[in-house]
Backbone bond lengths (Angstrom), bond angles and torsions (degrees), N, CA, C in turn:
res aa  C-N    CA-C-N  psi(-1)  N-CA   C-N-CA  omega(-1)  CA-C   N-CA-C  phi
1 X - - - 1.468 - - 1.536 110.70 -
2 X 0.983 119.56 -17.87 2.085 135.14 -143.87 1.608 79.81 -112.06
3 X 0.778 132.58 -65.47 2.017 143.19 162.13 1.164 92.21 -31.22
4 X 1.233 134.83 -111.48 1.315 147.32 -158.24 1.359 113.09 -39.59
5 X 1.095 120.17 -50.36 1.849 108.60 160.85 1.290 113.56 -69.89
6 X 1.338 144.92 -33.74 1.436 125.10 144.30 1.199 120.29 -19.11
7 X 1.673 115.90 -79.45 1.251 113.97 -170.63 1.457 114.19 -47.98
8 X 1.460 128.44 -36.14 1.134 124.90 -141.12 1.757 91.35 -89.08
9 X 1.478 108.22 -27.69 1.716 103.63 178.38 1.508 126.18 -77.13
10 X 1.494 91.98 -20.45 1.645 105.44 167.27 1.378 110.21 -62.09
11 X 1.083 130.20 -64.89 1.544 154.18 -167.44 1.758 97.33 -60.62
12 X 1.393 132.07 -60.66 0.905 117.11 158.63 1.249 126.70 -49.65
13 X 1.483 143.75 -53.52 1.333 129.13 -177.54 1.070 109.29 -60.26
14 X 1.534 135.24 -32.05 1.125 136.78 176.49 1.757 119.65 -50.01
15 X 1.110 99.28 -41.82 1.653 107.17 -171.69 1.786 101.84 -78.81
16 X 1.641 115.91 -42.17 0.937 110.11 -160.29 2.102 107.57 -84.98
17 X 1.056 99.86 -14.41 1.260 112.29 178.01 1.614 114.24 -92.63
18 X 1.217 133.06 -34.62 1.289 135.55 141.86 1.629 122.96 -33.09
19 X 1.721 116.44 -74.43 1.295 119.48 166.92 1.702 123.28 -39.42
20 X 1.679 117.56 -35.90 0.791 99.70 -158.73 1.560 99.15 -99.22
21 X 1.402 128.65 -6.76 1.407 119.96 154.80 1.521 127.65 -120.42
22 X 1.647 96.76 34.61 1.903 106.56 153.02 1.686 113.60 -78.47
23 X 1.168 103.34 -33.20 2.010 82.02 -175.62 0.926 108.81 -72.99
24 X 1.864 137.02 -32.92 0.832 129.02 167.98 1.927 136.07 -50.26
25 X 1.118 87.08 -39.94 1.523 99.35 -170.27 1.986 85.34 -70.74
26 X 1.404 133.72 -39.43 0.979 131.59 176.76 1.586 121.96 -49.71
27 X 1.109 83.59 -36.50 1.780 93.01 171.78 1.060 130.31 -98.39
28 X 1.174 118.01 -21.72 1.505 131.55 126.11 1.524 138.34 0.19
29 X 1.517 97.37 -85.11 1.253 129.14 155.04 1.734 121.42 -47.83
30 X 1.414 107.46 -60.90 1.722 109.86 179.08 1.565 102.22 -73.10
31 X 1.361 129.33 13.42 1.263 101.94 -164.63 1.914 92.87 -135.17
32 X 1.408 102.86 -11.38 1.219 126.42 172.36 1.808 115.82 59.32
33 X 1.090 97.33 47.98 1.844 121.92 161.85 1.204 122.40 -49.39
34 X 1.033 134.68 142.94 1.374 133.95 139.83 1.250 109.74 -43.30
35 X 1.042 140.76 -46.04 1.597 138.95 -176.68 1.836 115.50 -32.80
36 X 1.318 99.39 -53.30 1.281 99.95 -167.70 1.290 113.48 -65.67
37 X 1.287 133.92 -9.28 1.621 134.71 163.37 1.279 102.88 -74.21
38 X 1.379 127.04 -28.39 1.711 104.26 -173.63 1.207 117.34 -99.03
39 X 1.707 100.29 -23.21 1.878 99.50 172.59 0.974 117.78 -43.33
40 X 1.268 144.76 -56.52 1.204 158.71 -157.62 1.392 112.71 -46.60
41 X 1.908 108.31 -50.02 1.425 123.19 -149.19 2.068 92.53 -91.41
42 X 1.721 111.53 -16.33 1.296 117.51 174.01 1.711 103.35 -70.39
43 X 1.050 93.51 -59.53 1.641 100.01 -172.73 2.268 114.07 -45.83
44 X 1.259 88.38 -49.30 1.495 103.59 -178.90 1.404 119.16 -66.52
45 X 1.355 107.11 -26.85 1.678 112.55 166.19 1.610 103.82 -73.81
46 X 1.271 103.17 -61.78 1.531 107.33 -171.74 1.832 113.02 -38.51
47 X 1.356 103.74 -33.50 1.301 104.96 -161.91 2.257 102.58 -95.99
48 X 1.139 86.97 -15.17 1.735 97.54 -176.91 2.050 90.70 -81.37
49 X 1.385 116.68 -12.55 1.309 95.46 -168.91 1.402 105.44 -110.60
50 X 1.732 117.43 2.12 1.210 140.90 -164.71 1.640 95.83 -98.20
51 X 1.494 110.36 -43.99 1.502 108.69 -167.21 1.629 110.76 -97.29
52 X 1.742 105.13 14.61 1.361 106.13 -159.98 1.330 129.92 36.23
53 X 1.521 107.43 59.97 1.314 134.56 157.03 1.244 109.77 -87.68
54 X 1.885 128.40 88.69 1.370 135.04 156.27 1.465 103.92 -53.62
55 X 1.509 126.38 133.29 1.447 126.56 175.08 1.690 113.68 -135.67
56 X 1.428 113.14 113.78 1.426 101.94 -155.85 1.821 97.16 -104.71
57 X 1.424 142.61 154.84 1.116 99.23 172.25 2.198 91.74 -118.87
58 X 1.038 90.65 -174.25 1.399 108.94 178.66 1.351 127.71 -139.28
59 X 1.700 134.03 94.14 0.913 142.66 -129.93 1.752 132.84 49.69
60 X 1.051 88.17 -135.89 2.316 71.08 -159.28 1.672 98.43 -126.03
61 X 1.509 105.56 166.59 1.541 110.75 160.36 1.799 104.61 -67.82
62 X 1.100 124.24 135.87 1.700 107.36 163.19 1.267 101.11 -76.64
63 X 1.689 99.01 151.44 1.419 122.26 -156.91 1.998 85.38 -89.66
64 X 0.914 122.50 -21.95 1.677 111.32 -165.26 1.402 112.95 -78.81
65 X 1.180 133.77 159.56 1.571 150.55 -141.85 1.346 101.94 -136.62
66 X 1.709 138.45 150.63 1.329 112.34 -44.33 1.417 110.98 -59.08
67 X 1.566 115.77 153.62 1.048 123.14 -165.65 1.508 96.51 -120.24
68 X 1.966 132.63 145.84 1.461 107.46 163.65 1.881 78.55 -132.44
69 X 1.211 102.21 144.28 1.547 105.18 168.27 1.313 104.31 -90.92
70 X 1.421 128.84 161.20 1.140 135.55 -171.33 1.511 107.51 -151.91
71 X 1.650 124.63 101.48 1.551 131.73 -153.30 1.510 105.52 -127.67
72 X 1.188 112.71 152.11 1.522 116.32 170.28 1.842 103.97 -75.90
73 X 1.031 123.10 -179.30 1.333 121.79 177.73 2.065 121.24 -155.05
74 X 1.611 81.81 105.05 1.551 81.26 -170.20 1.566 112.74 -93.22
75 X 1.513 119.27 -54.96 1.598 106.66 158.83 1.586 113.35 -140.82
76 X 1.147 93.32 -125.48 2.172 83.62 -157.52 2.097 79.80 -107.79
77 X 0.964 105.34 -8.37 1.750 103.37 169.50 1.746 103.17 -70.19
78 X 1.176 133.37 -16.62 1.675 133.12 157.11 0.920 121.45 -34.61
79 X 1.714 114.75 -65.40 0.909 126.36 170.88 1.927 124.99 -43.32
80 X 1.662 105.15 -46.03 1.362 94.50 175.96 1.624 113.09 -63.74
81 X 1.123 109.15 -40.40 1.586 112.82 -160.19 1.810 97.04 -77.71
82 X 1.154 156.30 -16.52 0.836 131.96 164.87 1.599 119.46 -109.45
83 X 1.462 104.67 2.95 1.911 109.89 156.08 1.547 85.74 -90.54
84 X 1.155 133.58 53.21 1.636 116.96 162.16 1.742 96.12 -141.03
85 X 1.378 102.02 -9.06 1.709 94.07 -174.82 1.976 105.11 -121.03
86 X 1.302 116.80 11.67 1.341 124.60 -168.34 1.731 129.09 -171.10
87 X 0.786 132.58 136.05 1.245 146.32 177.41 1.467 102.95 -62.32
88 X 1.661 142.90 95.79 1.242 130.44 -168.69 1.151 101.44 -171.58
89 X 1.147 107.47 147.36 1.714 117.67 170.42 1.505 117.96 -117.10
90 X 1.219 109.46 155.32 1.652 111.18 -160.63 1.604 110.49 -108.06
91 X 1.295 123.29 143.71 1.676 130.61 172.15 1.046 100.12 -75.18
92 X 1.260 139.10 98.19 1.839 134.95 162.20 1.523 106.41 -73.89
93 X 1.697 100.18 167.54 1.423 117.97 161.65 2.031 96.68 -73.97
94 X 1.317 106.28 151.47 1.231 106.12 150.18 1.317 130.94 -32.04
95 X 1.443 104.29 -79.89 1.631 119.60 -167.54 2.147 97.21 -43.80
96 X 1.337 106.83 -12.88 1.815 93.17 -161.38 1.648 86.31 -75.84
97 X 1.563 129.63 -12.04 1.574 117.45 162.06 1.171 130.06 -28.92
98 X 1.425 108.02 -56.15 1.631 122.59 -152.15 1.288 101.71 -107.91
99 X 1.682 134.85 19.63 1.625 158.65 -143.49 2.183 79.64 -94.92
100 X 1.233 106.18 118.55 1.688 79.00 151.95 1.260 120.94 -82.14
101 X 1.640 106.61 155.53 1.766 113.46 -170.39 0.952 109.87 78.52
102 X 1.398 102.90 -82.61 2.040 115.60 -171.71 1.807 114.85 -44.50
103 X 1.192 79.60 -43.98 2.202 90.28 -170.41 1.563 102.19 -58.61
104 X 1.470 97.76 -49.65 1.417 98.79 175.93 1.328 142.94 -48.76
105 X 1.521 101.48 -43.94 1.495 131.56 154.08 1.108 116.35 -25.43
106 X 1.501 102.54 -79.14 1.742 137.31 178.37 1.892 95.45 -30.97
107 X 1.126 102.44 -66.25 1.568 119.66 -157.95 1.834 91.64 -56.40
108 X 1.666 121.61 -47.36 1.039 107.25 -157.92 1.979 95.29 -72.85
109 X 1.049 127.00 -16.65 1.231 125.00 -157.48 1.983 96.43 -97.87
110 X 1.293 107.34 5.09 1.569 111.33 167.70 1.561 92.26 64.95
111 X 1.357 129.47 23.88 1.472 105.80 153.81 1.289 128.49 -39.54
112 X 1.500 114.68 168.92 1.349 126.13 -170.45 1.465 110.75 -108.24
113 X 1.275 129.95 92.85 1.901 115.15 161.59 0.825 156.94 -61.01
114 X 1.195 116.65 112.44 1.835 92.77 -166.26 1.828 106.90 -128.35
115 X 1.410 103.49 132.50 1.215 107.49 175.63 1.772 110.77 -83.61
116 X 1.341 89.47 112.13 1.698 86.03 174.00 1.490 120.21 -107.18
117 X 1.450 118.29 25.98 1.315 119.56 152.41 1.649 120.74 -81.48
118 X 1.655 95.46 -16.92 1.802 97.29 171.37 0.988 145.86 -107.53
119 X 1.315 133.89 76.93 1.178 159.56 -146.67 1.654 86.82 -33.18
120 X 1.371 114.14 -81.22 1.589 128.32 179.04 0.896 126.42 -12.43
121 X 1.336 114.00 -54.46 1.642 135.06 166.74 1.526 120.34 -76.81
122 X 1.474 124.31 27.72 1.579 118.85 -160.88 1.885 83.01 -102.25
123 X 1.435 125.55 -57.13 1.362 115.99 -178.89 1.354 131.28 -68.62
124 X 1.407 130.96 8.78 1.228 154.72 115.36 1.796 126.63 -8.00
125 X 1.733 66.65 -79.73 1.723 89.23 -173.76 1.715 107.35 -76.71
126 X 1.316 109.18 -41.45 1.613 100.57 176.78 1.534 122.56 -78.82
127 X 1.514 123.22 3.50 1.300 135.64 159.47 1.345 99.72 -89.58
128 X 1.461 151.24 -22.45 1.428 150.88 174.89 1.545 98.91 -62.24
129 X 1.618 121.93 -64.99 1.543 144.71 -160.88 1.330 86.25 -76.85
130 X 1.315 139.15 -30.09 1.375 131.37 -163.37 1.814 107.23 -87.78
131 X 1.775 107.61 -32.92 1.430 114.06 166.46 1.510 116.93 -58.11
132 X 1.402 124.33 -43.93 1.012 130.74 -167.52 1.318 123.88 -86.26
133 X 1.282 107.90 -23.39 1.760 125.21 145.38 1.437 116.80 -43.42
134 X 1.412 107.72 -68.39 1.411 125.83 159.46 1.642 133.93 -4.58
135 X 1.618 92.00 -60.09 1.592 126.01 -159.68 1.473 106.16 -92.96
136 X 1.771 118.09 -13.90 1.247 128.69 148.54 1.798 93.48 99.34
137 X 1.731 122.84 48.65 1.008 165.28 145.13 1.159 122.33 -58.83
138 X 1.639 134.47 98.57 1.458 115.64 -171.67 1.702 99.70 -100.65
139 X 1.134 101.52 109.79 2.032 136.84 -176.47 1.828 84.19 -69.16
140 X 1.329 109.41 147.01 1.279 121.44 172.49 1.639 98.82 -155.06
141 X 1.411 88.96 126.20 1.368 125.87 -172.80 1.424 128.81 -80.06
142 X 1.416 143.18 78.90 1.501 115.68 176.20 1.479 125.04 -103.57
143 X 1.437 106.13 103.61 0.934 113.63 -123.18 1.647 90.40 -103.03
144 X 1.213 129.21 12.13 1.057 137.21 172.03 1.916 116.01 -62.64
145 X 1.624 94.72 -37.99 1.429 115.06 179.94 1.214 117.66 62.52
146 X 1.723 117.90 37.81 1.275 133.09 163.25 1.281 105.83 -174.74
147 X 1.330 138.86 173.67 1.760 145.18 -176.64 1.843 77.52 -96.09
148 X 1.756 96.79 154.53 1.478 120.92 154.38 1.241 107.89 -107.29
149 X 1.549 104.72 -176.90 1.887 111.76 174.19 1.342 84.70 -87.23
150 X 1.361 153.28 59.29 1.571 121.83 128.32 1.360 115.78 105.52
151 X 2.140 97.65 -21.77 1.387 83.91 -143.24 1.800 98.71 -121.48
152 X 1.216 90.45 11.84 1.796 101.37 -168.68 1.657 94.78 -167.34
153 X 1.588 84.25 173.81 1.856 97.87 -168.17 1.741 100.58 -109.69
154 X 1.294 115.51 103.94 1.563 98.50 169.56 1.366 128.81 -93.24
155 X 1.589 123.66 154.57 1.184 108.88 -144.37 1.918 139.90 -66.48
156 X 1.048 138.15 134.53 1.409 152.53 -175.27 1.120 116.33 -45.68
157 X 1.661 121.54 106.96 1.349 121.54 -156.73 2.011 98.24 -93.47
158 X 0.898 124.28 139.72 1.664 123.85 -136.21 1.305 104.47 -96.61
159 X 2.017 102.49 -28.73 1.913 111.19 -174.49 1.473 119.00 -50.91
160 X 1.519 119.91 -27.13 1.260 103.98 -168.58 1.595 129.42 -94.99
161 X 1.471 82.80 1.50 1.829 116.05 169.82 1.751 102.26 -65.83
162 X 1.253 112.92 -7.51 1.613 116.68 169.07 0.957 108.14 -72.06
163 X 1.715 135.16 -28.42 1.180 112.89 164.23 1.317 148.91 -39.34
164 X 1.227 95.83 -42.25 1.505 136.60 -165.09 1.937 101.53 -64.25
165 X 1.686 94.06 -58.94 0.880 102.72 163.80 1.635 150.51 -47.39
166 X 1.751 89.46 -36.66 1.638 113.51 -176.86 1.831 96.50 -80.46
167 X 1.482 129.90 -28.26 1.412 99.66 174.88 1.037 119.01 -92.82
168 X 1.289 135.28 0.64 1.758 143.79 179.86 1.480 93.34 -38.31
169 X 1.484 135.53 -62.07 0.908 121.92 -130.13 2.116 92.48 -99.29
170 X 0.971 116.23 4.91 1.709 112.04 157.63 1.696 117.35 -134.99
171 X 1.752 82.48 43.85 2.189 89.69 -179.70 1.517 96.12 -91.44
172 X 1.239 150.65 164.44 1.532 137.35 153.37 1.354 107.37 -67.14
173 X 0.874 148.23 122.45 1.830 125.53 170.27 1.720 94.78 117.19
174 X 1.542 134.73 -14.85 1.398 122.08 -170.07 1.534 107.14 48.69
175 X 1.731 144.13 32.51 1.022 125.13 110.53 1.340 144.29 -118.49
176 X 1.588 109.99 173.60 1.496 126.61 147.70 0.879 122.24 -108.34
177 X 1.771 92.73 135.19 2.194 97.23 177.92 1.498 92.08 -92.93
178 X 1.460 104.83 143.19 1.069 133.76 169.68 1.816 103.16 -116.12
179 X 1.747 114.50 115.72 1.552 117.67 174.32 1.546 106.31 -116.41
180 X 1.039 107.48 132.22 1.541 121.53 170.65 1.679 114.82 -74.63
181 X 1.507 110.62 122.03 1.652 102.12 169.17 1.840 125.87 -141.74
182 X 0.960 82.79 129.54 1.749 82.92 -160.53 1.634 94.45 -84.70
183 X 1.520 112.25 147.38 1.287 128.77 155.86 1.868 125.42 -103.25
184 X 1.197 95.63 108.87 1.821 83.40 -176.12 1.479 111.43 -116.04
185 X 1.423 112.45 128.84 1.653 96.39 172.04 1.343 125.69 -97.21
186 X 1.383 115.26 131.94 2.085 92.31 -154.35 1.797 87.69 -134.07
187 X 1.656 120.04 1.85 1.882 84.11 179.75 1.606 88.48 -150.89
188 X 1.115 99.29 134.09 1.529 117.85 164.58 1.979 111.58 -110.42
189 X 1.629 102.72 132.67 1.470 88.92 -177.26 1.170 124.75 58.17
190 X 1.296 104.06 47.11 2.170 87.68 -172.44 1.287 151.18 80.20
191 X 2.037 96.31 -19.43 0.743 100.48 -156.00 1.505 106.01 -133.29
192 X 1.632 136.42 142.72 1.562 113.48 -175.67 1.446 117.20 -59.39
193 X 1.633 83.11 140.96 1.929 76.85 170.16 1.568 120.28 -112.23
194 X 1.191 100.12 139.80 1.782 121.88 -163.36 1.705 74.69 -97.07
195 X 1.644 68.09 175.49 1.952 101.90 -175.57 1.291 116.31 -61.12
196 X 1.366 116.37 -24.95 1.515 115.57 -176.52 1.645 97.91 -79.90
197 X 1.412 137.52 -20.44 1.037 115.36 -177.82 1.943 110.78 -97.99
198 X 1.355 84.51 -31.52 1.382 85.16 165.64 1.307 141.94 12.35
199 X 1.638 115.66 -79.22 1.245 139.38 177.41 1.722 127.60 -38.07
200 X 2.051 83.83 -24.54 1.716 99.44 -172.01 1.494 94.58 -69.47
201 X 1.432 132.77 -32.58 1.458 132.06 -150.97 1.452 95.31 -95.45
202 X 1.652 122.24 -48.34 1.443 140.27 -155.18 1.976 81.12 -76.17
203 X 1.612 80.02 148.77 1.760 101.65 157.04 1.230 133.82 -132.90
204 X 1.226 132.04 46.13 1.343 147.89 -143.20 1.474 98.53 -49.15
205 X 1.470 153.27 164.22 1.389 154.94 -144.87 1.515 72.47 -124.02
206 X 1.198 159.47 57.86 1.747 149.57 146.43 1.181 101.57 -132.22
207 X 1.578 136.50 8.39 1.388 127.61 -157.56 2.007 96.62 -144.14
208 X 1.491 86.96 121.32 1.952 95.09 -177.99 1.104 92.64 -38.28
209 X 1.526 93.29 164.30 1.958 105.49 168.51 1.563 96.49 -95.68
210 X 1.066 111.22 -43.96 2.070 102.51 -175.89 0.963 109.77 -20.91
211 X 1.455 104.80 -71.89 1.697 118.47 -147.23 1.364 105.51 -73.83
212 X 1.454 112.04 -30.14 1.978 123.40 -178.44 1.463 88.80 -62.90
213 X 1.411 129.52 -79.67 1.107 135.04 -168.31 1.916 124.28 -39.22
214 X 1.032 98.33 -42.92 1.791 109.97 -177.86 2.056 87.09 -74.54
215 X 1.047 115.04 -56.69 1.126 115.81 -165.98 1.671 110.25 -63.18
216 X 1.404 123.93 -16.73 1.700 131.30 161.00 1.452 94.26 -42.59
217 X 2.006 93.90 -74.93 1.424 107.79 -159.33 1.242 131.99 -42.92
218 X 1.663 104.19 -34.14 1.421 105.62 -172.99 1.672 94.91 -81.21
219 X 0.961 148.20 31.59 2.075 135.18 -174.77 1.694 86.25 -123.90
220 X 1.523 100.07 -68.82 1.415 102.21 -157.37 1.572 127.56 66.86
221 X 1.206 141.76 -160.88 1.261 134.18 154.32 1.526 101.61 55.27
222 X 1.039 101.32 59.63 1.653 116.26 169.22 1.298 125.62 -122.12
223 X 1.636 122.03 128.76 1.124 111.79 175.17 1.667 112.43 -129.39
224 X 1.377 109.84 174.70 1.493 107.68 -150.67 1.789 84.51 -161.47
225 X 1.409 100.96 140.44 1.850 111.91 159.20 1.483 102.91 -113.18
226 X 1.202 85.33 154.78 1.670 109.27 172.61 1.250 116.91 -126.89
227 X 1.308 109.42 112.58 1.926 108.62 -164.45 1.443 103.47 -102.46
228 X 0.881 132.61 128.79 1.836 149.17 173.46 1.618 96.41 -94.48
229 X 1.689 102.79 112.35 1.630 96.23 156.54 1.199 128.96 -105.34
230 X 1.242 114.19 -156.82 1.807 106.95 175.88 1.730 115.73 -65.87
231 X 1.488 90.41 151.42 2.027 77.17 -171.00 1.628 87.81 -94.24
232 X 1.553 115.10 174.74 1.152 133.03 -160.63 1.899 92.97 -128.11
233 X 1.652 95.64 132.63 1.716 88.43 169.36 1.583 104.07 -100.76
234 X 1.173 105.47 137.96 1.566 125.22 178.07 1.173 113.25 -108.30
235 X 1.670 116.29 139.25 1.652 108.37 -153.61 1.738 84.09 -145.08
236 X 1.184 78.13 -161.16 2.332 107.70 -178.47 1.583 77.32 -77.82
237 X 1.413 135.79 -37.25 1.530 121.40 -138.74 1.969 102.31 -86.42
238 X 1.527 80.31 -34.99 1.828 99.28 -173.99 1.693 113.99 -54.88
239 X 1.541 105.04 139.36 1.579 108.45 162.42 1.354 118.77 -107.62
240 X 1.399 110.90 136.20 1.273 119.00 -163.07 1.464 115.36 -42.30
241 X 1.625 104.63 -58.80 1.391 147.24 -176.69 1.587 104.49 -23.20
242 X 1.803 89.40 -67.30 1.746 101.01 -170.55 1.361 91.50 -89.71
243 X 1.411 153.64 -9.21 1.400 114.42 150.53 1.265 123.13 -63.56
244 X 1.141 123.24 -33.61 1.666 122.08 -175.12 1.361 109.05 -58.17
245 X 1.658 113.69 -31.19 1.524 107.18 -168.52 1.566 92.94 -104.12
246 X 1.159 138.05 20.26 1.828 133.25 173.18 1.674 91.67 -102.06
247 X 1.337 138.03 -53.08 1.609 157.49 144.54 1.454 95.92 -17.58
248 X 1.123 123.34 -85.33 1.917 109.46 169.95 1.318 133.66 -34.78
249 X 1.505 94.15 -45.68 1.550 81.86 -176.96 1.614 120.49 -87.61
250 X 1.469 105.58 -3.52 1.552 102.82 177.48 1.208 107.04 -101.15
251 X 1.304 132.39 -14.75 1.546 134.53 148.19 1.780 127.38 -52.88
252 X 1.304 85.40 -40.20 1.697 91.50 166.15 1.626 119.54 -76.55
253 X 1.462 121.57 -29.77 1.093 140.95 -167.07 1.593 102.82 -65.82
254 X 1.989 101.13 -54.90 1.280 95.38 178.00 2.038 125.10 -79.27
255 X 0.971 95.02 -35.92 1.904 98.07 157.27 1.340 100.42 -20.83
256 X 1.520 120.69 -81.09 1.231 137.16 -120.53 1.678 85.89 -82.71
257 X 1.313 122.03 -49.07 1.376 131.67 171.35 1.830 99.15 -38.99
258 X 1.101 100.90 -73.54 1.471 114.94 -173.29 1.781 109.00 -40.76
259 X 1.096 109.95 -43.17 1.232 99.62 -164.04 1.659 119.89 -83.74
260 X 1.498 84.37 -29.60 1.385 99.53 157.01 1.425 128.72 -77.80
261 X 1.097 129.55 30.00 1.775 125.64 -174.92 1.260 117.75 60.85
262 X 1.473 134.56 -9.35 1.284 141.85 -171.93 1.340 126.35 -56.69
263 X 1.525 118.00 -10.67 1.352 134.19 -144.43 1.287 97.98 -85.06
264 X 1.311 152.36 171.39 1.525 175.85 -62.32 1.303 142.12 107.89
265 X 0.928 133.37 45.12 1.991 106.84 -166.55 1.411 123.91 -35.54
């Protein structure tokens, strides 16, 4: 019974807190505000404190411009917890377009799509992520290019680090910061969460969203860190390759910290 009115208060704030700052963000958007970068990060708190999403962070956004974040990715709950600590827009898969709810979401928050079954279309899309870099947009990356179980970093697919690359050549200064940020979810109820609980936070791409999703709602009382590491300057000199794999390993570095209690401010 205690579940089910959960869910049902989530779901309501959800609708009623959505409606009442979609026209805005609409006008926002057509009217091309500053606003519409911060709505987002109002809405995502509101809703991380609705679903009892505790969000702690650990170290800072870097203050330097263009900025691309670069995150491990456990499920589409990422997205809330780090539109709850920053002004940022996210690189989606395509297909998260046509997502019900979610796509929609995505769309109002000016995510970025990118079809990566099309080769054709890859300098397109990384001149799109490369504008919005540009425009002084902090782009966040998951660059894994699928969710894990939660519990490890799998490996960093390197193409979209072309972005990075594609604005070098109209940055003032010839760079991009590139910052590494790990997401870990470590306590349910109070209490740490080990691997067996894991799964509630993780969304592995083999597992419905319904049942994952209803099954968030009914726990709640979740908490999660978000570790910010040092950002990296990316130049004419940098290779994509070995940034993608220096970005892994300090993304994994901080997880592993995280999950283990190791963390610091």
């Amino acid at each position: 019974m205690i579940a089910t009115l959960r869910i049902g208060f989530v779901l309501l704030a959800f609708v009623l807190l959505t409606l009442s700052l979609l026209p805005v963000q609409l006008i926002a958007i057509g009217l091309g505000l500053s606003l519409m970068r911060r709505l987002p990060r109002w809405w995502h708190r509101v809703m991380c404190r609705v679903m009892g999403i505790k969000v702690t962070t650990h170290g800072a956004l870097a203050t330097e411009r263009p900025l691309l974040l670069v995150s491990n990715h456990a499920s589409w709950k990422d997205i809330l917890v780090l539109g709850s600590v920053a002004d940022v827009v996210f690189i989606a898969k395509s297909e998260v377009r046509t997502w019900p709810i979610f796509g929609w979401l995505a769309r109002l928050q000016r995510s970025v799509f990118i079809e990566r079954s099309e080769r054709r279309k890859t300098g397109v899309q990384i001149s799109d992520v490369s504008r919005r870099l540009l425009a002084g947009e902090v782009v966040v990356l998951f660059a894994e290019g699928t969710t894990s179980d939660g519990n490890r970093v799998l490996p960093f697919k390197s193409s979209l680090f072309g972005a990075a690359s594609a604005a070098l050549a109209h940055v003032p200064g010839g760079v991009v910061h590139i910052q590494p940020v790990s997401i870990a979810y470590v306590g349910i109820h109070g209490m740490a969460m080990g691997r067996y609980h894991r799964p509630l936070a993780a969304w592995p791409g083999d597992v419905a969203l319904g049942p994952h999703l209803l099954g968030v709602l009914r726990q709640g009382a979740m908490e999660v860190d978000v570790v910010f590491g040092d950002p990296v300057a990316f130049d004419a000199g940098s290779d994509r390759k070995t940034t993608a794999r220096l970005m892994e390993a300090r993304v994994r570095a901080g997880l592993a910290a995280a999950l283990r209690g190791r963390i610091r401010n």
